[in-house]
C-alpha positions in Angstrom: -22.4 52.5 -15.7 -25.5 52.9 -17.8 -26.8 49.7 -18.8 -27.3 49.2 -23.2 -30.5 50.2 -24.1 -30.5 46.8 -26.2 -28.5 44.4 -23.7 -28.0 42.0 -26.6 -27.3 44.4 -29.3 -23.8 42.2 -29.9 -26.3 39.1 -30.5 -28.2 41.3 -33.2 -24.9 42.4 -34.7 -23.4 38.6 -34.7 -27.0 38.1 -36.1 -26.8 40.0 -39.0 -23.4 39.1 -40.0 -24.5 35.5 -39.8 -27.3 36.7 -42.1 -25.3 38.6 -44.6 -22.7 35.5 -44.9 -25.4 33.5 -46.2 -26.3 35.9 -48.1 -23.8 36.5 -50.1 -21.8 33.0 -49.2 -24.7 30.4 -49.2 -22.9 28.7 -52.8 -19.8 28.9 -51.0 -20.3 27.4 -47.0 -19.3 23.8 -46.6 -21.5 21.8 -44.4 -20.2 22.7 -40.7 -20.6 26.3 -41.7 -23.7 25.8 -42.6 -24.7 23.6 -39.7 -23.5 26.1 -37.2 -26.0 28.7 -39.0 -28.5 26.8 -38.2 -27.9 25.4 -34.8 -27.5 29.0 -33.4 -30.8 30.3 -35.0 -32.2 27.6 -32.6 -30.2 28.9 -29.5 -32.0 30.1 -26.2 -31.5 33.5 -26.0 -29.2 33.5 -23.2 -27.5 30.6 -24.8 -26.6 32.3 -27.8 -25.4 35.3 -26.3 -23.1 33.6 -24.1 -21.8 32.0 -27.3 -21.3 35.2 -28.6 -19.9 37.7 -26.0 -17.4 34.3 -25.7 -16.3 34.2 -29.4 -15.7 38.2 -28.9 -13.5 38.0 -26.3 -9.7 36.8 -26.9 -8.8 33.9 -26.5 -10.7 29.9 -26.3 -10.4 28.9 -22.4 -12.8 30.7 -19.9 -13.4 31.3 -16.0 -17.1 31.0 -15.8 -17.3 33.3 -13.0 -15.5 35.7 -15.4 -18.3 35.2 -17.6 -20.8 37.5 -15.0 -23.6 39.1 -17.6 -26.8 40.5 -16.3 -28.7 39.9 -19.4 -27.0 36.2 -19.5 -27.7 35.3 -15.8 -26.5 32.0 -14.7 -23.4 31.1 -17.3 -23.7 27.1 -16.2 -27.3 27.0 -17.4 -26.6 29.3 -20.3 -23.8 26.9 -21.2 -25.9 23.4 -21.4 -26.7 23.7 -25.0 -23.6 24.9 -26.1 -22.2 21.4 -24.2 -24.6 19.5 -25.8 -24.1 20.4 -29.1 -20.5 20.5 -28.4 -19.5 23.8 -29.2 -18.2 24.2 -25.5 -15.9 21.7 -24.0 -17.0 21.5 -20.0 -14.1 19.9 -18.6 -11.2 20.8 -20.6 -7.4 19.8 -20.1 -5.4 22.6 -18.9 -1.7 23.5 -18.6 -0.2 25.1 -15.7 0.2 28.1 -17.7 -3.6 27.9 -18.4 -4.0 28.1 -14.7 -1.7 30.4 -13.7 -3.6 32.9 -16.2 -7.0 31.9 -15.4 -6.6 31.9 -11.3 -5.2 34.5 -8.4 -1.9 33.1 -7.0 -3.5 32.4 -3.9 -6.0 29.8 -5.6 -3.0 28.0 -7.3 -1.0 28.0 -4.2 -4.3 26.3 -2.5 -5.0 24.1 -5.8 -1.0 22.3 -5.3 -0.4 23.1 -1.6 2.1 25.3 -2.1 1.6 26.7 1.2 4.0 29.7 2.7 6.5 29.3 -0.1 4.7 31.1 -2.7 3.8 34.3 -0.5 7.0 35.7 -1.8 7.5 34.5 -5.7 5.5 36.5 -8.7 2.8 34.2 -10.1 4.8 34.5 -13.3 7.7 32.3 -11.3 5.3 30.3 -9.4 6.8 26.7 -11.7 9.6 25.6 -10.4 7.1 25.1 -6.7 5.1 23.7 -8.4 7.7 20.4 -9.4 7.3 17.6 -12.5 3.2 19.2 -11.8 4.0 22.2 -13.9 4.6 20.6 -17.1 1.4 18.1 -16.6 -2.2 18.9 -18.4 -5.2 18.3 -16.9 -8.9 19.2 -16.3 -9.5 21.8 -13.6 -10.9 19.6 -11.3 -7.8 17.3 -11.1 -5.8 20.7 -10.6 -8.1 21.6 -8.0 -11.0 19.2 -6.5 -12.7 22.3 -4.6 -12.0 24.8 -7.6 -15.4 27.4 -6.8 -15.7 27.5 -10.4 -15.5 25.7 -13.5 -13.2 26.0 -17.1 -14.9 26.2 -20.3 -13.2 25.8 -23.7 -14.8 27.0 -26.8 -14.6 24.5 -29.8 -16.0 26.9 -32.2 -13.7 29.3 -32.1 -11.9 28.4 -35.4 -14.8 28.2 -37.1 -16.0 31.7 -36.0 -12.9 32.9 -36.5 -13.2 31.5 -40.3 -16.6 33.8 -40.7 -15.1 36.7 -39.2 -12.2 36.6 -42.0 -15.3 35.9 -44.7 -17.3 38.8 -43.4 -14.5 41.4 -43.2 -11.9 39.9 -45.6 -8.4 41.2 -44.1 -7.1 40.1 -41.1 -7.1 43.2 -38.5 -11.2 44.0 -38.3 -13.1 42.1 -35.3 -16.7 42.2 -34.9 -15.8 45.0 -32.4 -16.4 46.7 -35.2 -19.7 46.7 -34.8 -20.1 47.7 -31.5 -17.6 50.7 -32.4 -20.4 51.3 -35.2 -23.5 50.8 -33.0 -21.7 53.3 -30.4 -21.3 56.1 -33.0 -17.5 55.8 -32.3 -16.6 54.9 -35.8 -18.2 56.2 -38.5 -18.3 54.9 -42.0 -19.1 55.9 -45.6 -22.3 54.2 -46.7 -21.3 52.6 -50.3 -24.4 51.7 -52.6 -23.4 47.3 -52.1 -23.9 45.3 -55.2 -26.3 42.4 -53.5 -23.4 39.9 -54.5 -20.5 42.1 -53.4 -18.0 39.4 -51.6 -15.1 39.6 -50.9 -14.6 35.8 -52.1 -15.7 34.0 -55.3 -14.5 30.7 -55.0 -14.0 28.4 -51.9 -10.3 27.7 -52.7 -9.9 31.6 -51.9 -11.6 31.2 -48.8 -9.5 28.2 -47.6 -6.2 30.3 -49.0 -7.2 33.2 -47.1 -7.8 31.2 -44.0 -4.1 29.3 -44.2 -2.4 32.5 -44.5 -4.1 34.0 -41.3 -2.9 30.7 -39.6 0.5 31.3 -41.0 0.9 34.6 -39.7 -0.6 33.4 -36.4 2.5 31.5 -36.4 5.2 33.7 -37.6 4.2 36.6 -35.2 3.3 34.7 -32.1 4.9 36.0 -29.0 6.9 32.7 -29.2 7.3 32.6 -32.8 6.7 28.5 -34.1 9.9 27.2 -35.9 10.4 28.5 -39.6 9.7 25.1 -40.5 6.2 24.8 -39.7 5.7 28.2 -40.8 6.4 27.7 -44.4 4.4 24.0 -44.0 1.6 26.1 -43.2 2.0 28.4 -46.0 -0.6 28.0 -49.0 0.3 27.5 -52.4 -0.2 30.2 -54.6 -3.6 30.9 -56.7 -3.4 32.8 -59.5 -0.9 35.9 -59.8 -3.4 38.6 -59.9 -5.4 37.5 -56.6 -5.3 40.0 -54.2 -4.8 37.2 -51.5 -1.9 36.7 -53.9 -0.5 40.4 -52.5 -0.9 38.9 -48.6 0.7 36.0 -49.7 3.7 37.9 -51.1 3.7 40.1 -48.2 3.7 36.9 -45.6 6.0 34.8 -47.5 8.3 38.1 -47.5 8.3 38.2 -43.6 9.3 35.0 -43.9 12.7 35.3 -45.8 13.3 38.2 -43.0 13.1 36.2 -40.1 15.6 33.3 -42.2 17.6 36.2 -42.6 17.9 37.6 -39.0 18.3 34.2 -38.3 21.6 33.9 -40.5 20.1 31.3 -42.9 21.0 33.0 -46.1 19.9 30.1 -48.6 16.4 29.8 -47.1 16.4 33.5 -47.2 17.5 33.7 -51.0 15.2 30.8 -51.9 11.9 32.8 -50.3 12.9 36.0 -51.9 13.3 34.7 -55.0 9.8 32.7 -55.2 8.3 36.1 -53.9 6.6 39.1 -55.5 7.1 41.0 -52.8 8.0 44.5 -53.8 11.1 45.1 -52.2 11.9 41.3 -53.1 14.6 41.4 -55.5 16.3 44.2 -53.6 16.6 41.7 -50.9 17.7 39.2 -53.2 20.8 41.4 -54.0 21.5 42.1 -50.2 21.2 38.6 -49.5 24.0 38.0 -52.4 26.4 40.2 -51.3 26.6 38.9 -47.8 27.4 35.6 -49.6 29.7 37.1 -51.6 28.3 36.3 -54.7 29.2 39.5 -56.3 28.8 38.5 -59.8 25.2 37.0 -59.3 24.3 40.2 -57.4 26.0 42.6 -59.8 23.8 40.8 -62.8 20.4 41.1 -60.8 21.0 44.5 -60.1 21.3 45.5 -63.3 17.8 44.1 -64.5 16.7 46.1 -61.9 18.2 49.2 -62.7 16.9 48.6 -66.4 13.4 47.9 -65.4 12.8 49.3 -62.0 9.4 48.8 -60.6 9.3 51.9 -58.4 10.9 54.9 -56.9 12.3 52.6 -54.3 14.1 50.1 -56.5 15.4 53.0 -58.0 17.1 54.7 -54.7 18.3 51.9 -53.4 19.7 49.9 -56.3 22.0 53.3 -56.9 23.0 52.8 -53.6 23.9 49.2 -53.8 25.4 49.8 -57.0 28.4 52.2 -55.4 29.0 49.9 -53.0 29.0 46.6 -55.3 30.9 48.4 -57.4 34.1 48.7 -55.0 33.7 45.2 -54.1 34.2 44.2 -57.9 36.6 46.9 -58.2 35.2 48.7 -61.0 36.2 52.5 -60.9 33.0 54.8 -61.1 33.8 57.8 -59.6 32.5 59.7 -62.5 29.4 57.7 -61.9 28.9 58.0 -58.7 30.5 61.6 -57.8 28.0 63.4 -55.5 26.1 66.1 -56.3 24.3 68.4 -54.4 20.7 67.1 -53.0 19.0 70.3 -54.3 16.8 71.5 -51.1 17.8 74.2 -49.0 19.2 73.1 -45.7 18.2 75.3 -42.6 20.4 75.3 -39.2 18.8 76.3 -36.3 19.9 76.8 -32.2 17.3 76.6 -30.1 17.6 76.2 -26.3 16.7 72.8 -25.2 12.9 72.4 -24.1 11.8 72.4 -20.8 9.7 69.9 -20.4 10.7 68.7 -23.2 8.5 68.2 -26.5 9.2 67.3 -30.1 11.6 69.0 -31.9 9.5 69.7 -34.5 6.7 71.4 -32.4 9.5 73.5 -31.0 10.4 74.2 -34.8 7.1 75.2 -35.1 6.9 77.4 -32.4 10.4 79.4 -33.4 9.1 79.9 -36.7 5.6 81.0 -36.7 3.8 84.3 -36.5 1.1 85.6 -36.9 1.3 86.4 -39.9 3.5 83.8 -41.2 2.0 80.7 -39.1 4.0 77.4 -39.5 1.7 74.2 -38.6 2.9 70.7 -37.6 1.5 68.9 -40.6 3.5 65.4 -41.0 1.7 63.3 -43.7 -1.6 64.9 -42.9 -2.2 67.7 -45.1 -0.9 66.8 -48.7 -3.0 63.4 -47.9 -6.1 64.9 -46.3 -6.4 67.7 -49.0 -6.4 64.5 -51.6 -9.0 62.2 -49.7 -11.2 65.2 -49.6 -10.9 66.3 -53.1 -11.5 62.7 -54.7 -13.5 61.3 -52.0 -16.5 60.3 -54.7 -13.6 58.8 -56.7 -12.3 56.5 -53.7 -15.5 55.5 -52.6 -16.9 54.5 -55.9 -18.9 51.2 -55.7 -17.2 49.2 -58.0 -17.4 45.4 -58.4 -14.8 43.6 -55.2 -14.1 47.3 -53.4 -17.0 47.4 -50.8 -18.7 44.3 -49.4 -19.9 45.1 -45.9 -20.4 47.9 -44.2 -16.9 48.6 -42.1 -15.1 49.8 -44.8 -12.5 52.5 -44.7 -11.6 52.5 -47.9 -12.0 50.3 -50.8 -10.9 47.2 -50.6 -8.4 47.4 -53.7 -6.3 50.7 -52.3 -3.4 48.9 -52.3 -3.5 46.6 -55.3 -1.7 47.2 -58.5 -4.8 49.1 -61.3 -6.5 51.0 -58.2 -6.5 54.3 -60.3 -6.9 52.4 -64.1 -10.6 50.9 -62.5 -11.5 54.2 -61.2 -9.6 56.6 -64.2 -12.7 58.4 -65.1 -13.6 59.3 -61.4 -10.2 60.4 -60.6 -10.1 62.4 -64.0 -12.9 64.2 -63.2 -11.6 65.6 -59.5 -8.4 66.5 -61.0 -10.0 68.4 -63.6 -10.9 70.8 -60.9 -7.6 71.6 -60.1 -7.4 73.1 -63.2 -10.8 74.8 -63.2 -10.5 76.4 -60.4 -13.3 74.6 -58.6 -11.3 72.6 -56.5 -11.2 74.7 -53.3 -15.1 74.7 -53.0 -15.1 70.9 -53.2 -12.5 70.1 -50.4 -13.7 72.5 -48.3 -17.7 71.0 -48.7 -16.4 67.5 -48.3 -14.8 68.5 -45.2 -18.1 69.9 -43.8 -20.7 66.7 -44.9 -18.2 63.6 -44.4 -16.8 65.0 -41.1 -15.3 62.3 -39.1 -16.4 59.4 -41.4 -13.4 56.5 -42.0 -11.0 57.4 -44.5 -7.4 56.0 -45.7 -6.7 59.5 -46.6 -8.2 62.6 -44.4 -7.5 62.5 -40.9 -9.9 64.1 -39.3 -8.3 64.7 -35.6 -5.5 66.4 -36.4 -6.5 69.4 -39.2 -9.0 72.1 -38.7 -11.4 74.1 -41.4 -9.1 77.2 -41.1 -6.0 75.2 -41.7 -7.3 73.6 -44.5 -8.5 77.0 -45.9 -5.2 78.5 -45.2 -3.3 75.8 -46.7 -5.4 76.3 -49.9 -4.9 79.6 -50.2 -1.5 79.3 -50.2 -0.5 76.1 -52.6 -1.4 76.2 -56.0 -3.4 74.2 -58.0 -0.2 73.0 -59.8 1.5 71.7 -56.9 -1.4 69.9 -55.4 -2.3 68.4 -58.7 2.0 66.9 -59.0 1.8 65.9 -55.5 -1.5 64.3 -55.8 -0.7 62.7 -59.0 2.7 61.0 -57.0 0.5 59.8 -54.3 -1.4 58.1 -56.9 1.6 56.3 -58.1 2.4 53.9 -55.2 -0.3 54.8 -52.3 1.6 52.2 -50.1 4.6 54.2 -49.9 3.9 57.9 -50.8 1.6 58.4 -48.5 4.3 58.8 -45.7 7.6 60.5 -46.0 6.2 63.9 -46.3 8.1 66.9 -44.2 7.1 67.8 -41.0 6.0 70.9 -41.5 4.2 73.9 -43.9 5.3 77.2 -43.3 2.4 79.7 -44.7 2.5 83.4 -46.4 -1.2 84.0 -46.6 -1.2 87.6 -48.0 1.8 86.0 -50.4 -0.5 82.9 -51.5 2.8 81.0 -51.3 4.2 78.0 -48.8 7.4 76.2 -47.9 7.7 72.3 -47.1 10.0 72.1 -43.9 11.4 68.3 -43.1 13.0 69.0 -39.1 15.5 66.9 -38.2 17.4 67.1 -34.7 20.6 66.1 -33.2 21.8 62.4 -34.5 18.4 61.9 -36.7 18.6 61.2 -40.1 16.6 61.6 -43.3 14.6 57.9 -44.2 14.4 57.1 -47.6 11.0 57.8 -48.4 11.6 61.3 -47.1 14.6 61.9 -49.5 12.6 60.2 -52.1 9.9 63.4 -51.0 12.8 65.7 -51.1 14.2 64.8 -54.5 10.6 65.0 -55.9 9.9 68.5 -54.8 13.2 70.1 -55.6 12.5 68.5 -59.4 8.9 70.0 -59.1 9.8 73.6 -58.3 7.9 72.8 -55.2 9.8 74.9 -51.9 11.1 72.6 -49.3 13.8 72.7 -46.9 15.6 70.2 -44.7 15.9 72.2 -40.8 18.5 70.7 -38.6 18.2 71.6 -34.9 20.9 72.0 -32.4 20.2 72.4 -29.2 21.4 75.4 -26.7 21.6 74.2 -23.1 20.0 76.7 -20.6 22.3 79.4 -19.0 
């Protein structure tokens, strides 16, 4: 393998995000922040990077002779500044699980003098050898006197860990991002930055923001910590319209889940009804019926039928209402008679795939011709054709949307007054679906962003000739309604769409086909899809696919 033409291009890129965070952060870093800004600016070289290609790696507690770097050299020397200003621990205590993931099984078999006993057990089941020994914790060298290496356990990780939730400001971006960037591998729109974009204004948001990583540390561990201590590291709420606020509603949602799978149904009510969660007080209902408080659930539901807050609320508190209803016996069969769903259902035989393969690429294939081609679409098109048409209005550079420069979209996508901040932008791409001007736009974005980040276009999976196909076949109308919907909730509309677009170029119309095969069932955003196309006119049909076994 070629060697980086800058072998410490990750210590420039920790570099500059050091430098941008006290940029932007220098009224907001308490004093070991700001003490471990400038300690590292003092590093050796070597010393730093080590630091640095340690803090990018998972985890806190390292082999050094997994820590081989050309450009480092010697990981021992590197290391003695990082000892002695105490940001590595040299000799750290160690569980047996610590070992058993840090050494081969023939080093902890030497380490306890296992001997021939552990030639025929998994590592994984190497404890009950090792005796009252596996549940001790100790350094390395008590483990193992003539251990070849040593253990080193990073004491800064927390607090790196603190800037890298600063810098990026959500919880899933690394500063692999950066490398990703540097290797042309992700691409991203370049946003004019305000010099005191942030993604923080006060420290209380910062130390909020930092609990509720902790928190969800917690609740999705691969040994998930006791309820308990999750909600006792939970943060208070800050104000109601913080967008931490929305994480916090989202976490503290998760939360009341797990009580619930867990069959506690009065933590589960309590959470849910202190959250402002979105599907929150349709939990609160479930959660009422399966105490059999009808009455209370019966009264709840029917605020929320008078005020729903979305398309969701709405399909599922009709639902719960039939069934409530019986339980309270109260007749409303009149209410509740079933109409028809409105879409066109199409049944279709095929003979079972060999090898097999989706069903709806075999849809796909049975359907198209030449000159009716039917594409495998999902929720690409309808969302690609919008990123592309208001791309300028998505990527606007307004105050708290971009603050670095790894951003896929703004910042605020999912928060409640995403369109009302950017109404004039959006109002002038729409206008172009009724001017006519629309096609010309898409079809130039597609050629200068081309593979540049985007919540919207996806880039991998649509060509130039589909797009121009699709355009010339959907009209101006129906983009502009299904656009407008997406617009409405982006969290949930943007999936849910059908499956497929069946196209009559020469016709200049299309049909929406959702496939469905043996035993599957629509999903509720995809009957809330349905229902919104039949009531726009818009063609769409539900194919279910039986399968005909080979002769």
């Amino acid at each position: 393998m070629n060697a980086h033409p800058r072998p410490y291009y990750y210590l420039e890129n920790f570099s500059v995000a050091l430098n941008w965070l006290c940029g932007r952060y220098r009224d907001l870093l308490i004093a070991e922040e700001q003490k471990f800004v400038n300690d590292f600016s003092r590093l050796p070289i070597r010393s730093a990077a080590l630091a640095v290609r340690m803090v990018m790696r998972k985890g806190d507690l390292f082999r050094t002779s997994k820590l081989a770097y050309l450009e480092i050299g010697c990981p021992k020397q590197a290391a003695v500044p990082l000892i002695e200003l105490g940001w590595l621990d040299p000799h750290p205590a160690v569980s047996f699980t610590d070992l058993c993931r840090l050494l081969r099984k023939s080093e902890i078999s030497s380490a306890l003098g296992l001997g021939s006993a552990a030639r025929s057990v998994r590592k994984a089941d190497l404890a009950p050898l090792a005796g009252a020994a596996a549940a001790e914790i100790r350094p390395l060298q008590q483990w193992w006197p003539e251990a070849p290496d040593e253990f080193f356990r990073v004491t800064i990780a927390p607090l790196c860990e603190r800037l890298r939730l600063m810098f990026f400001g959500n919880f899933a971006q690394t500063w692999s991002e950066f490398v990703l960037a540097d290797l042309g591998i992700f691409r991203y729109e370049r946003v004019c930055l305000d010099a005191g974009a942030r993604a923080f204004q006060t420290r209380e948001e910062i130390e909020q923001f930092n609990a509720l990583y902790r928190c969800r540390e917690l609740l999705h561990a691969a040994v998930p910590a006791p309820l308990e201590d999750v909600r006792a590291a939970l943060p208070e709420p800050l104000t109601s319209g913080s967008w931490i606020e929305v994480k916090r509603a989202k976490l503290l949602f998760a939360i009341g889940q797990r009580y619930e799978k867990e069959r506690d149904l009065s933590q589960a009510l309590q959470i849910y009804r202190d959250c402002r969660h979105p599907e929150a007080r349709i939990r609160t209902i479930r959660v009422l019926e399966k105490q059999q408080r009808f009455d209370a659930a019966a009264q709840l539901l029917s605020e929320v039928q008078n005020a729903p807050a979305s398309e969701l609320e709405v399909q599922l508190s009709g639902r719960i209402r039939r069934r409530l209803s019986r339980k309270l016996g109260i007749n409303t069969a009149a209410r509740t008679r079933k109409h028809e769903h409105g879409w066109t259902d199409l049944e279709l035989q095929l003979p079972l795939p060999d090898p097999a393969q989706r069903v709806e690429l075999a849809v796909s294939e049975h359907l198209s011709t030449p000159q009716v081609p039917v594409l495998y679409v999902e929720n690409t098109l309808l969302n690609s054709l919008f990123g592309l048409l208001c791309w300028e209005a998505i990527f606007s550079p307004l105050p708290g949307a971009f603050f670095h420069a790894f951003h896929a979209g703004p910042a605020d996508l999912l928060e409640g007054g995403f369109r009302e901040r950017r109404a004039e932008q959006f109002a002038a791409c729409f206008s172009q679906l009724e001017k006519g001007t629309y096609r010309d736009t898409i079809l130039n974005t597609f050629e200068r962003k081309q593979g540049i980040q985007s919540p919207f276009v996806a880039w991998n999976w649509l060509t130039r000739q589909q797009i121009e196909l699709a355009l010339q076949c959907i009209p101006a109308a129906h983009l502009y309604k299904c656009f407008e919907r997406l617009l409405v909730d982006i969290r949930t509309n943007r999936s849910g769409l059908p499956d497929l677009i069946q196209l009559w170029p020469d016709e200049h119309r299309y049909r929406l086909i959702e496939v469905k095969g043996p035993g599957d069932r629509l999903q509720d955003n995809q009957i809330r899809w349905l229902s919104f196309c039949v009531a726009q006119d818009i063609p769409v049909c539900v194919c279910k696919v039986t399968w005909r076994a080979a002769l």
